[in-house]
C-alpha positions in Angstrom: 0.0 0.0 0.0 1.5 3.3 -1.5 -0.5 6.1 1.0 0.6 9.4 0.3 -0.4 10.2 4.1 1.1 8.7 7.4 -1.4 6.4 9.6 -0.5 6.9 13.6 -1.8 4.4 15.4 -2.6 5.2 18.9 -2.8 2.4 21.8 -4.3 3.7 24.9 -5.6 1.5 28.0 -6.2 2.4 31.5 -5.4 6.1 32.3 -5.6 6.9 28.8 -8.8 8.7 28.0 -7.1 12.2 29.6 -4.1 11.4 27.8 -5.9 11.4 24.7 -7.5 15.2 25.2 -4.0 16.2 25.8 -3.1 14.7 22.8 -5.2 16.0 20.4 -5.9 19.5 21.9 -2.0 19.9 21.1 -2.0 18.6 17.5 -2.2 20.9 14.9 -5.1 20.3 12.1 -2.4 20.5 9.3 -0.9 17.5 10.0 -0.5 14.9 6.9 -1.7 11.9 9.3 -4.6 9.9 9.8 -5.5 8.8 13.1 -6.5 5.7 14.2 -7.2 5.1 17.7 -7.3 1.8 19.9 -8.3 1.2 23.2 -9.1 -1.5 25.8 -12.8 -1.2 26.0 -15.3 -3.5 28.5 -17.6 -5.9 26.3 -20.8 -3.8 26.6 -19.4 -0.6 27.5 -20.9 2.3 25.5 -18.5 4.7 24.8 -18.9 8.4 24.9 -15.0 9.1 23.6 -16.6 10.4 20.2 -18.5 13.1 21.9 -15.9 13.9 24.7 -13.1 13.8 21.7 -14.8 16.4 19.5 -14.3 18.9 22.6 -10.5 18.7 22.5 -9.7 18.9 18.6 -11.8 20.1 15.5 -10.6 16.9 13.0 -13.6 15.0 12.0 -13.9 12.1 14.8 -15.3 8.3 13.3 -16.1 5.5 14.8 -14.8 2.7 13.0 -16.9 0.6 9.9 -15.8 -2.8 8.7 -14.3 -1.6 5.5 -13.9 1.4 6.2 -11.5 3.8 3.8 -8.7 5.2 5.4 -8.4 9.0 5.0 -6.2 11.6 6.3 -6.8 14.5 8.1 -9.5 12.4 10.5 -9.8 10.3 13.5 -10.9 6.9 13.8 -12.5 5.0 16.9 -12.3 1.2 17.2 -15.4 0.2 18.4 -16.3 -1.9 21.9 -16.0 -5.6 21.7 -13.9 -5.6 18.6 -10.4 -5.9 17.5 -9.3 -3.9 14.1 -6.6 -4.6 11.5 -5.1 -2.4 8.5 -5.7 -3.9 4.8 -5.3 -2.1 1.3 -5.8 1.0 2.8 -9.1 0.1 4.6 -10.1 -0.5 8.0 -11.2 -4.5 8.9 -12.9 -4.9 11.8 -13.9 -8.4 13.7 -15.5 -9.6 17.0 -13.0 -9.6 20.2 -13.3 -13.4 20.4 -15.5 -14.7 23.9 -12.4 -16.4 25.4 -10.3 -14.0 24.9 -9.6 -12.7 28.5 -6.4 -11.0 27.8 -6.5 -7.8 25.4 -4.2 -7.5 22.8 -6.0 -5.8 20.3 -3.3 -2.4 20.1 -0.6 -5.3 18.9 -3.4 -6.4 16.3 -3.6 -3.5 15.2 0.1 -2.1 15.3 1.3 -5.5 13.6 -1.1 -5.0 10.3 -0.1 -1.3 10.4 3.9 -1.6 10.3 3.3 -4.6 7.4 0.8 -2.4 5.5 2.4 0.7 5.4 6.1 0.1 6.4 7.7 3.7 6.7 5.0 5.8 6.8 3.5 3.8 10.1 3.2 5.9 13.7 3.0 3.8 16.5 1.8 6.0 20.0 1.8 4.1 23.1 0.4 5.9 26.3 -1.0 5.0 29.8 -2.3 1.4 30.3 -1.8 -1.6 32.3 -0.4 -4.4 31.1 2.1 -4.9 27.9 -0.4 -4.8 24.9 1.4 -2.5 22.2 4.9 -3.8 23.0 4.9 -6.3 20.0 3.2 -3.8 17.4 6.1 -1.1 18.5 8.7 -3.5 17.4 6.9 -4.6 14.1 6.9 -1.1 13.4 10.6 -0.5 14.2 11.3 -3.2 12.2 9.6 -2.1 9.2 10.9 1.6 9.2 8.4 3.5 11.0 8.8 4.9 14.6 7.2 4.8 17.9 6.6 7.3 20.3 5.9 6.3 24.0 4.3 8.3 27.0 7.1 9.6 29.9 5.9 6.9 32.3 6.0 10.3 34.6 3.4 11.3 33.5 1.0 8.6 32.9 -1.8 7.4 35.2 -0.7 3.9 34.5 2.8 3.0 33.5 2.8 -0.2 32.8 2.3 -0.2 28.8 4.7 3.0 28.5 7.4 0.8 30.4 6.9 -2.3 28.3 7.5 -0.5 25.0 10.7 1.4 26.5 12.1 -2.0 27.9 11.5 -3.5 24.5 11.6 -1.4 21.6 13.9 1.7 22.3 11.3 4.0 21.3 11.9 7.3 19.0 10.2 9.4 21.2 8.9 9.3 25.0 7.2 12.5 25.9 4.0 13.5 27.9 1.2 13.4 25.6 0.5 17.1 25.6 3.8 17.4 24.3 4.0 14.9 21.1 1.9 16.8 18.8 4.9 19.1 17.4 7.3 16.7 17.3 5.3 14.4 15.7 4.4 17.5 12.9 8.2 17.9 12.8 9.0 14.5 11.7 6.8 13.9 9.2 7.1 16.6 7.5 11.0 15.8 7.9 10.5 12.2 6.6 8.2 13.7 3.8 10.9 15.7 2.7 13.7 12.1 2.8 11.4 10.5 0.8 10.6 13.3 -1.8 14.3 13.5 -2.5 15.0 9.5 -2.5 11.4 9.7 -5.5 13.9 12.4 -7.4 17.0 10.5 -7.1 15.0 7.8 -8.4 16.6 5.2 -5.8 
């Protein structure tokens, strides 16, 4: 998949709904990105994040469709009770199997990101329990995108943050409030690396 946008997946647990207002009411709209957002959700719970979201950022706020076209300049919501993979630029979404006790659906995702779009793939870890994300970070190191991971400092639950940093060496660990720029910074950095490897013709 050729996009000519990055997609930054963002893996948020416990602790990680205020992270996410800081997040977003620090990111500038002009941002070459899509964002797709995944978090451990109770079976039945009914989640108000779309509506509490649209207070902290003025990018159009979706929750997720099986099959859903991937487009920049938006957010996307995985829905409760679900688990959501990247393919051919679209979004897939299945049932979060009945036995499944343990939540791994942020390396799910994460995984089919860093194969689907290779360079151009943003992995954001912030507050959770638990290690879910660690293995999506590293598929995304591996296949040339980066990671950015919240200062376990400043997250409610440090757990996730501390997996990824014992495990990955991520590019970036930051407060959430604080990621925004530098994520605008290197993109439009590694927009400008790839621009000039397309003229060389490499």
């Amino acid at each position: 998949m050729n996009n000519d946008f990055f997609i930054v997946g963002i893996g948020a647990s416990a602790g990680g709904e205020a992270c996410l207002y800081d997040f977003f009411s620090n990111m500038p709209l002009n941002v070459n990105a899509s964002f797709i957002v995944i978090r451990h959700l109770k079976r039945d719970f009914q989640s108000q994040m779309k509506f509490l979201l649209s207070r902290h950022t003025q990018l159009p706020i979706y929750t997720i469709r099986n099959g859903e076209e991937i487009k920049p300049h938006a957010i996307y919501l995985m829905p409760e009770n679900t688990t959501t993979r990247v393919k051919d630029n679209h979004l897939i979404l299945k049932g979060r199997p009945a036995h499944d006790n343990v939540n791994h659906a942020i390396d799910e995702f994460l995984v089919s990101l860093a194969h689907e779009v290779k360079e151009k793939a943003i992995g954001i870890i912030l507050s959770g329990m638990g290690t879910d994300g660690t293995n999506g970070a590293n598929a995304i190191e591996e296949h040339g995108g980066i990671v950015m991971v919240q200062d376990p400092k400043s997250a409610k639950f440090d757990s996730m943050p501390n997996s990824v940093i014992a495990n990955d060496f991520p590019d970036y660990i930051l407060p959430a409030r604080a990621m925004g720029r530098h994520l605008v910074e290197y993109i439009k950095s590694r927009e400008e690396n790839l621009r000039k490897v397309s003229d060389l013709g490499i």
